[in-house]
DSSP file (Angstrom, degrees, kcal/mol; ACC not computed):
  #  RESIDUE AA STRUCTURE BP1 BP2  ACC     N-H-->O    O-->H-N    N-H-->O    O-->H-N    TCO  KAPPA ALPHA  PHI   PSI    X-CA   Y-CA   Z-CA
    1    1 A X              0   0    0      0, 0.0     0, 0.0     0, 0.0     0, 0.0   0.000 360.0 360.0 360.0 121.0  134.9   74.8 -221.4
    2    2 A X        -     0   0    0      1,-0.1     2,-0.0     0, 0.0     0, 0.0  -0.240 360.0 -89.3 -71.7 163.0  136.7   72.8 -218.7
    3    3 A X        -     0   0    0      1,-0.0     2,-0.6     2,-0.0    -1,-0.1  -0.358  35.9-138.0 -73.5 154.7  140.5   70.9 -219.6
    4    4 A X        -     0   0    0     -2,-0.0     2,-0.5     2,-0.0    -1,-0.0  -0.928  11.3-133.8 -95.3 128.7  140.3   67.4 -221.0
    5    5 A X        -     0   0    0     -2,-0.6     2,-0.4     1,-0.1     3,-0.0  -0.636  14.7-166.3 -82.5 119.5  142.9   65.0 -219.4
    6    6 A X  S    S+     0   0    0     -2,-0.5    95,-1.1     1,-0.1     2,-0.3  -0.217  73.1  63.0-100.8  66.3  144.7   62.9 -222.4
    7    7 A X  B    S-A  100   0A   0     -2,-0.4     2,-0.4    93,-0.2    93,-0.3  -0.602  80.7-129.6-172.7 121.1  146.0   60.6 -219.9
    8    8 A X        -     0   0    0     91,-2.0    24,-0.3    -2,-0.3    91,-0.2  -0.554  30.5-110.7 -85.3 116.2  144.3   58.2 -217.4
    9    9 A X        +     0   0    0     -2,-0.4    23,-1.2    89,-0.1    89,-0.1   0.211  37.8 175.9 -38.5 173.5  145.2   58.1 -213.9
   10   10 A X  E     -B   31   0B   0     87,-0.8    21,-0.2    21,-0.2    -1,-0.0  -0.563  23.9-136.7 171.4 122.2  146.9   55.5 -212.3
   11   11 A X  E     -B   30   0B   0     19,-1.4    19,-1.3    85,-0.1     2,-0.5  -0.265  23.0-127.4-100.1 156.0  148.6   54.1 -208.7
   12   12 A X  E     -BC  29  95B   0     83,-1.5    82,-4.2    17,-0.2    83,-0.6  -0.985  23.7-178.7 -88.8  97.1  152.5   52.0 -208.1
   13   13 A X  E     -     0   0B   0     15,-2.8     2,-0.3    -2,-0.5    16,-0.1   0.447  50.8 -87.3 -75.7  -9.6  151.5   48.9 -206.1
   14   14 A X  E     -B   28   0B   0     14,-0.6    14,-1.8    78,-0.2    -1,-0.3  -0.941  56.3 -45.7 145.8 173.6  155.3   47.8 -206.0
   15   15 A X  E     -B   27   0B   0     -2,-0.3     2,-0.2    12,-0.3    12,-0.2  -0.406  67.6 -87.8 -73.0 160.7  157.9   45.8 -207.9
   16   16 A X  E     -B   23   0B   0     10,-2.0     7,-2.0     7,-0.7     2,-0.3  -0.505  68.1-179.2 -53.5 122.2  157.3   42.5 -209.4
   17   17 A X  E     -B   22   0B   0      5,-0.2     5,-0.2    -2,-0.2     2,-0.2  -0.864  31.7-146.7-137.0 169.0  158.2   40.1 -206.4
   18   18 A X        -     0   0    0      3,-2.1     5,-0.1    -2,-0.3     0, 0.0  -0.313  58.6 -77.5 -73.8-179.4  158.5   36.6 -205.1
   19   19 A X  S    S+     0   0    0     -2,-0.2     3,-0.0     1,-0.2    -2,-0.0   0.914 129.3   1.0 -72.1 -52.1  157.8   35.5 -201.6
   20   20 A X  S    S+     0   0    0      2,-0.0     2,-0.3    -3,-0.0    -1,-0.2   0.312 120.0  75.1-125.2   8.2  161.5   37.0 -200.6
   21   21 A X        -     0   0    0      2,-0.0    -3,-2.1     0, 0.0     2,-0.4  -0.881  58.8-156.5-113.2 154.4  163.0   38.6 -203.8
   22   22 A X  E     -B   17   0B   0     -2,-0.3     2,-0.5    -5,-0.2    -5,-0.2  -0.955   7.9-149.8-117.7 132.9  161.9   41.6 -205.2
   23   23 A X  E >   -B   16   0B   0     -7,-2.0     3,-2.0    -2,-0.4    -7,-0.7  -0.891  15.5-173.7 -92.6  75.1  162.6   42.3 -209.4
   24   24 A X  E 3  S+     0   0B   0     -2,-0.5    64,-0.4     1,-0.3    -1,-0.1   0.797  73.1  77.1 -67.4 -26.2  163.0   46.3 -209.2
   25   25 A X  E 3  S+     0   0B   0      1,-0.2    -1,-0.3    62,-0.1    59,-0.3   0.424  93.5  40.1 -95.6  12.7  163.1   46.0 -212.9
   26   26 A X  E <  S-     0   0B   0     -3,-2.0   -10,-2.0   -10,-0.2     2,-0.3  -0.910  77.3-152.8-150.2 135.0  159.6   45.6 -213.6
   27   27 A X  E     -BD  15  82B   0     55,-1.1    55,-0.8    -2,-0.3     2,-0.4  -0.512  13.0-128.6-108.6 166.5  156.8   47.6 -211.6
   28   28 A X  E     -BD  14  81B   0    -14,-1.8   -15,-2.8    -2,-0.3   -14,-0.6  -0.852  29.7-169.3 -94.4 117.6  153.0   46.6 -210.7
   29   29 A X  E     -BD  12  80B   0     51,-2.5    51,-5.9    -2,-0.4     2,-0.7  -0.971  17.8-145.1-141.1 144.5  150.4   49.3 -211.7
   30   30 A X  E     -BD  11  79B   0    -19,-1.3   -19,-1.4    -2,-0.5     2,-0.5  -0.858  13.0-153.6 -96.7 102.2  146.7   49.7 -210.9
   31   31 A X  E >   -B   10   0B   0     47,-0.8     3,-2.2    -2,-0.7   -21,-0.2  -0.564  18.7-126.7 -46.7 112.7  144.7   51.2 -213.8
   32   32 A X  T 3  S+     0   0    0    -23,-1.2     3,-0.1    -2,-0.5   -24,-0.0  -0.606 101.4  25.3 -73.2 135.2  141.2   53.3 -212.4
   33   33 A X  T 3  S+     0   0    0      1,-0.2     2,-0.3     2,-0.0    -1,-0.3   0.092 103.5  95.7 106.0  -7.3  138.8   52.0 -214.2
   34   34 A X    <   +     0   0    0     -3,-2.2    -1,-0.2     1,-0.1     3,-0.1  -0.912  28.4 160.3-117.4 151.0  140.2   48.6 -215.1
   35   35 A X        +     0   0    0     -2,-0.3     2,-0.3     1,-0.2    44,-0.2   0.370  57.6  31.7-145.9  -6.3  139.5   45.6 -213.3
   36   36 A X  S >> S-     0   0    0     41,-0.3     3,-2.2    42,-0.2     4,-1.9  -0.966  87.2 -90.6-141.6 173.0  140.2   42.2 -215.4
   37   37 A X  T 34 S+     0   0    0      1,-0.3    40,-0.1    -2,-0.3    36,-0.1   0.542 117.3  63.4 -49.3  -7.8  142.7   41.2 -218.2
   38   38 A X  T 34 S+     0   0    0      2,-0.2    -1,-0.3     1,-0.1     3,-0.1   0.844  97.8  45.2 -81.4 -43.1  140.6   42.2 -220.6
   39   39 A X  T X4 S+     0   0    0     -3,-2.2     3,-1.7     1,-0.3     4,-0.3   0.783 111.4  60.9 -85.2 -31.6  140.1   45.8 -220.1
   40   40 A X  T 3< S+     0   0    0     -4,-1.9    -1,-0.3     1,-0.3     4,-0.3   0.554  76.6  82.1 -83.4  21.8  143.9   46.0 -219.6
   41   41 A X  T 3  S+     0   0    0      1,-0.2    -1,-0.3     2,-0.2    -2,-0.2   0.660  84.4  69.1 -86.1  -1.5  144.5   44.8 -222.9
   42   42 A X  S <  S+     0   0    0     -3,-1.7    -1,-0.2     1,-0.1    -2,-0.2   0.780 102.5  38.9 -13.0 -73.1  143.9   48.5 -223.9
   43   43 A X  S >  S+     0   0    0     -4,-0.3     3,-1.1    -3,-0.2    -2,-0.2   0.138  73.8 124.3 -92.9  14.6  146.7   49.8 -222.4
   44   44 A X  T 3  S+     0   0    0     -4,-0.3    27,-0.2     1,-0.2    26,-0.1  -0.577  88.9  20.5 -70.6 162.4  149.6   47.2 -223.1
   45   45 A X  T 3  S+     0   0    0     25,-0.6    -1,-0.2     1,-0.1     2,-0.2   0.468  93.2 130.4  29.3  15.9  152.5   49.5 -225.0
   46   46 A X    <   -     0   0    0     -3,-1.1    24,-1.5    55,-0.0    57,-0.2  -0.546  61.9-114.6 -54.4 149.5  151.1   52.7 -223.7
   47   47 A X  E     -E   69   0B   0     55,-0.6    53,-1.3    22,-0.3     2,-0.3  -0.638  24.6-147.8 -99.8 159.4  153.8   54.9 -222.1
   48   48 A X  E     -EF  68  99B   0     20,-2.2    20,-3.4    35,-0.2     2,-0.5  -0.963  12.6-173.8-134.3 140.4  153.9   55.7 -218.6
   49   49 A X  E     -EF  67  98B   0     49,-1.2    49,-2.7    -2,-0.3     2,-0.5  -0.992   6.6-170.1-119.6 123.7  155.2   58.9 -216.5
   50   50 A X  E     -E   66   0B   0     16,-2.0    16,-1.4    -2,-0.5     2,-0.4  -0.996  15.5-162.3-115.2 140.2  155.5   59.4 -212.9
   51   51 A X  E     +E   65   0B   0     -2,-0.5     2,-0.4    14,-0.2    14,-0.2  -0.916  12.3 177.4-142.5 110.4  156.2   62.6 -212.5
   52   52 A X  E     -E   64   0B   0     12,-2.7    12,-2.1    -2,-0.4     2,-0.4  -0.946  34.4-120.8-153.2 161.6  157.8   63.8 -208.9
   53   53 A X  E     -E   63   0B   0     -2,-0.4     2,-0.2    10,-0.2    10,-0.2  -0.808  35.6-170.9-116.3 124.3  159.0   67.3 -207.5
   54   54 A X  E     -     0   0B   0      8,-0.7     3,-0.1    -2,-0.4     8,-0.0  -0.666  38.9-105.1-123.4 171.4  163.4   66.9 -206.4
   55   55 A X  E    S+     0   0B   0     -2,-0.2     2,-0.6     1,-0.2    -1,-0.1   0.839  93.4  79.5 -75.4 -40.2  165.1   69.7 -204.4
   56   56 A X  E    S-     0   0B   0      6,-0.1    -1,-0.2     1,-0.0     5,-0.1  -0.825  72.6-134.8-138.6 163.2  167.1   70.9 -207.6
   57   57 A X  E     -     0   0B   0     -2,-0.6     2,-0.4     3,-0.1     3,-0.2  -0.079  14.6-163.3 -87.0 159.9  166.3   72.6 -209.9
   58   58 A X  E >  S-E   61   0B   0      3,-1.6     3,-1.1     1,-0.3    -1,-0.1  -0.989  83.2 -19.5-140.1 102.8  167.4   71.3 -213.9
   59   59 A X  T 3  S-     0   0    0     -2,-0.4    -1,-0.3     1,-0.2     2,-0.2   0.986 133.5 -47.5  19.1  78.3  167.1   74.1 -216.6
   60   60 A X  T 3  S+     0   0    0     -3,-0.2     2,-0.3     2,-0.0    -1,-0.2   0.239 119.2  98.0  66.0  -5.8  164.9   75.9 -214.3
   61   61 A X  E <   -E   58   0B   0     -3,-1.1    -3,-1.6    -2,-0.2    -5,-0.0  -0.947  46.6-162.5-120.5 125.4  162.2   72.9 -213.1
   62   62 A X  E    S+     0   0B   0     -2,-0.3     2,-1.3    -5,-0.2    -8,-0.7   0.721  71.1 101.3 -75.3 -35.9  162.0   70.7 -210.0
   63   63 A X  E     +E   53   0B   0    -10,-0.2   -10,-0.2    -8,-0.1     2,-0.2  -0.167  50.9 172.6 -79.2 113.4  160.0   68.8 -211.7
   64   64 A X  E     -E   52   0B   0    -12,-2.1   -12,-2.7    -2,-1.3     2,-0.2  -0.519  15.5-149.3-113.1 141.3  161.6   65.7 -213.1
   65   65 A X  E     -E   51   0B   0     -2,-0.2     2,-0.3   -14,-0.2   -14,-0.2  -0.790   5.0-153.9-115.4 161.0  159.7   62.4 -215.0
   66   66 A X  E     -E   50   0B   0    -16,-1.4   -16,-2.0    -2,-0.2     2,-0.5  -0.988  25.1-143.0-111.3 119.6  160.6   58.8 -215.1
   67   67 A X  E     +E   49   0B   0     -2,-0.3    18,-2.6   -18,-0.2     2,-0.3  -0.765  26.7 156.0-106.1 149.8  159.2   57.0 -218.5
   68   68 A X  E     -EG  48  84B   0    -20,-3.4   -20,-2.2    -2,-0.5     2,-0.5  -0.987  30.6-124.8-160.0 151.3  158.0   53.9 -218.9
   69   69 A X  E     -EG  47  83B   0     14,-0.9    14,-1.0    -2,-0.3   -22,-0.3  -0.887  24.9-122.0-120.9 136.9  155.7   51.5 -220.9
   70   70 A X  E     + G   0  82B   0    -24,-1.5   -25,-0.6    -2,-0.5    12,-0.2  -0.149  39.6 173.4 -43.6 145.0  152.8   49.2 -220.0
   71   71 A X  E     -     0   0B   0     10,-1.1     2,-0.2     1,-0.6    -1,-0.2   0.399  50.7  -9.3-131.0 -43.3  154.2   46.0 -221.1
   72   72 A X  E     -     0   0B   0      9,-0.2     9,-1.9   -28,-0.1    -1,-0.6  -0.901  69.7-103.5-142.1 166.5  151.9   42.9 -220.1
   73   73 A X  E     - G   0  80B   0      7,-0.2     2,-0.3    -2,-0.2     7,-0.2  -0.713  36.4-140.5 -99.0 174.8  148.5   42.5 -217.6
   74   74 A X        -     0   0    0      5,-1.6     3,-0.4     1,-0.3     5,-0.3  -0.937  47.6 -47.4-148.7  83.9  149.5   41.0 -214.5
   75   75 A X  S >  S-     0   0    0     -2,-0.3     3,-0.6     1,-0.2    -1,-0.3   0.064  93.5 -36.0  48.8-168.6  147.1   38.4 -213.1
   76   76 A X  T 3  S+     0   0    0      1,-0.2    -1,-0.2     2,-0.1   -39,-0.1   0.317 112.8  48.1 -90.6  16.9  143.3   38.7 -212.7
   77   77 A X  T 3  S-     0   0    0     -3,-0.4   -41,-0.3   -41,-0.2    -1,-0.2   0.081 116.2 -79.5-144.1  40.7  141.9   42.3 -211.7
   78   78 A X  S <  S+     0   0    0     -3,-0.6   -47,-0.8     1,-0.3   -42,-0.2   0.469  75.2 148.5 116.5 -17.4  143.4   44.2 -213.7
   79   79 A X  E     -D   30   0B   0     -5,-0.3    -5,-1.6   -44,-0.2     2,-0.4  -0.387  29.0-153.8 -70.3 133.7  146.7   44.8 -212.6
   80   80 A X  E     -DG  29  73B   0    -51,-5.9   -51,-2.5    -7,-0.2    -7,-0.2  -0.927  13.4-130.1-123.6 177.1  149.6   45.5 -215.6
   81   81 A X  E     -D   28   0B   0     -9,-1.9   -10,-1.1    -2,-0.4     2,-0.3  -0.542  31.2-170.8-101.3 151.5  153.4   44.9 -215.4
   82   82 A X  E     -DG  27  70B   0    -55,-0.8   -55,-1.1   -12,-0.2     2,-0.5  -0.999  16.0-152.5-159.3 164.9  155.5   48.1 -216.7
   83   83 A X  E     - G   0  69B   0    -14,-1.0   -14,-0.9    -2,-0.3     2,-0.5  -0.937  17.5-172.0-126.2 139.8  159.4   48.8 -217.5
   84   84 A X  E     - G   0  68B   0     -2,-0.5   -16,-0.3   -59,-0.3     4,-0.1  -0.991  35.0-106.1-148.4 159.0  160.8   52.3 -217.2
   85   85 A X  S    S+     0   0    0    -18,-2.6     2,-0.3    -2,-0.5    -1,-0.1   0.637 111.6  24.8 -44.8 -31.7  164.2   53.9 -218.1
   86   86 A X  S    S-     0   0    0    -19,-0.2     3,-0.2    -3,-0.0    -1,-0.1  -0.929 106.4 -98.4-152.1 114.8  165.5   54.0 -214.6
   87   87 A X        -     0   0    0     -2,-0.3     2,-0.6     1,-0.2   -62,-0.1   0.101  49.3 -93.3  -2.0 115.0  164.0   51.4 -212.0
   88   88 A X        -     0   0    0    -64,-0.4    -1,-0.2    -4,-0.1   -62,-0.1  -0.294  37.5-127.7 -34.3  97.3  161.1   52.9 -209.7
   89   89 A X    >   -     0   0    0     -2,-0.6     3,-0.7    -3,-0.2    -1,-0.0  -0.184  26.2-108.6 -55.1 168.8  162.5   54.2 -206.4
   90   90 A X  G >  S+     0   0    0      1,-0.3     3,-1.1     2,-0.2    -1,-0.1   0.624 116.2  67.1 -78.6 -18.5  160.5   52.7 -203.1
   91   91 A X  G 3  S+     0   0    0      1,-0.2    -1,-0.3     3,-0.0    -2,-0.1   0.891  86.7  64.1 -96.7 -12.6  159.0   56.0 -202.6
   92   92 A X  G <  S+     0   0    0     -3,-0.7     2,-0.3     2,-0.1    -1,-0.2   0.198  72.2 116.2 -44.7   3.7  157.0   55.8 -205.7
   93   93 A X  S <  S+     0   0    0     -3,-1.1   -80,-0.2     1,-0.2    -3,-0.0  -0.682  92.9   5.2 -99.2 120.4  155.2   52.8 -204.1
   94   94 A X  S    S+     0   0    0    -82,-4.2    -1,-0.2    -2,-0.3     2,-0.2   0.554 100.9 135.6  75.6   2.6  151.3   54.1 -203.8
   95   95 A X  B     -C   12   0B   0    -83,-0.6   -83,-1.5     1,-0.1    -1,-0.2  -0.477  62.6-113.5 -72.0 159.2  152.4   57.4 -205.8
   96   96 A X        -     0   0    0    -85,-0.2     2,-0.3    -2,-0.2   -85,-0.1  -0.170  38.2-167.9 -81.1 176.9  149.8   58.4 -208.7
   97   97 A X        -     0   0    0    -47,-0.1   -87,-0.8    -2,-0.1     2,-0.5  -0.935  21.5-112.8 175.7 165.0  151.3   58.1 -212.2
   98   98 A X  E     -F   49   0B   0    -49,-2.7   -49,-1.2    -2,-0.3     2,-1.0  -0.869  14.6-162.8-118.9 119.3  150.2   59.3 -216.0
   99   99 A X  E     -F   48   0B   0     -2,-0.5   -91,-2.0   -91,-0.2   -51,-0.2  -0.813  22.7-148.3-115.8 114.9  149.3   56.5 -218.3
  100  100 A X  B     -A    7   0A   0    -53,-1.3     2,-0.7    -2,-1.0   -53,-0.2  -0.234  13.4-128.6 -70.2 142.3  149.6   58.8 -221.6
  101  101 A X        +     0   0    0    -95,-1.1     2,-0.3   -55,-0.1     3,-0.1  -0.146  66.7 140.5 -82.6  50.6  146.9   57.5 -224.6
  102  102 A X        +     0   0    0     -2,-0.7   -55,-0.6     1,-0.3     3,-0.1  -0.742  46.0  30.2-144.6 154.1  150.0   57.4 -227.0
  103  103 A X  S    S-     0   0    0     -2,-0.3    -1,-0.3   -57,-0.2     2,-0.1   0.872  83.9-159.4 -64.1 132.8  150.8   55.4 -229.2
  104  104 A X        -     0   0    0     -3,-0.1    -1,-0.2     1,-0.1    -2,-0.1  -0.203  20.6-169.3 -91.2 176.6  147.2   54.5 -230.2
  105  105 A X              0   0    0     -2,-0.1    -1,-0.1    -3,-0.1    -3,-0.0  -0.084 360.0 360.0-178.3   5.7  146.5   51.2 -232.0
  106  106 A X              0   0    0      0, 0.0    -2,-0.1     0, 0.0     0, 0.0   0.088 360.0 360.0-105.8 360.0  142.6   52.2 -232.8
C-alpha cells in the first residue's frame, strides 16, 4: 500500500502588493487543484507550513517550519491570502508549501 498525503500541495506567488508597496504581512498562495473562489472556500482557516532546510542544526534538525493560516480567497482563480507567525522571506517566493487538512469543518 502506497503513503497517503494528508496535506495538499501548494506554491508562494508573493506578498499582498500594490502598484509600489508590498504588505510582507500577508502572503498570496496558489492551491493545485483550485481555480475560483469557490473551491477555495475549502481551505479558508486551514493551516499552512513551508517547510525549508537552514545551515544549523536545532535539537539535531536543519529542518525548520514557518506556520501559517489560509485566511481569505484572493480575487478570481483561485488564489487565497495567508498570515504566518514570522513574515515570508523573498526566497519563499515560487517555493512549494503544505496546506495541512486540519482543523476540518466537515
Amino acid at each position: 500500500m502506497g503513503s497517503t498525503r494528508l496535506y495538499a500541495k501548494a506554491r508562494v506567488l508573493g506578498h499582498k502588493r500594490g502598484k509600489r508597496n508590498s504588505r510582507p504581512n500577508t502572503s498570496l498562495i496558489q492551491i493545485e487543484g483550485v481555480s475560483n473562489p469557490k473551491e477555495a472556500e475549502f481551505y479558508l482557516g486551514k493551516r499552512l507550513a513551508y517547510i525549508y532546510r537552514a545551515k544549523r542544526e536545532i535539537a539535531g534538525s536543519k529542518v525548520r517550519v514557518i506556520w501559517g493560516r489560509v485566511t481569505r480567497p484572493h480575487g478570481n482563480s483561485g488564489v487565497v491570502r495567508s498570515k504566518f507567525t514570522s513574515n515570508l522571506p523573498p526566497q519563499a517566493f515560487g517555493a512549494s508549501i503544505r496546506v495541512m487538512l486540519f482543523p476540518s469543518n466537515i
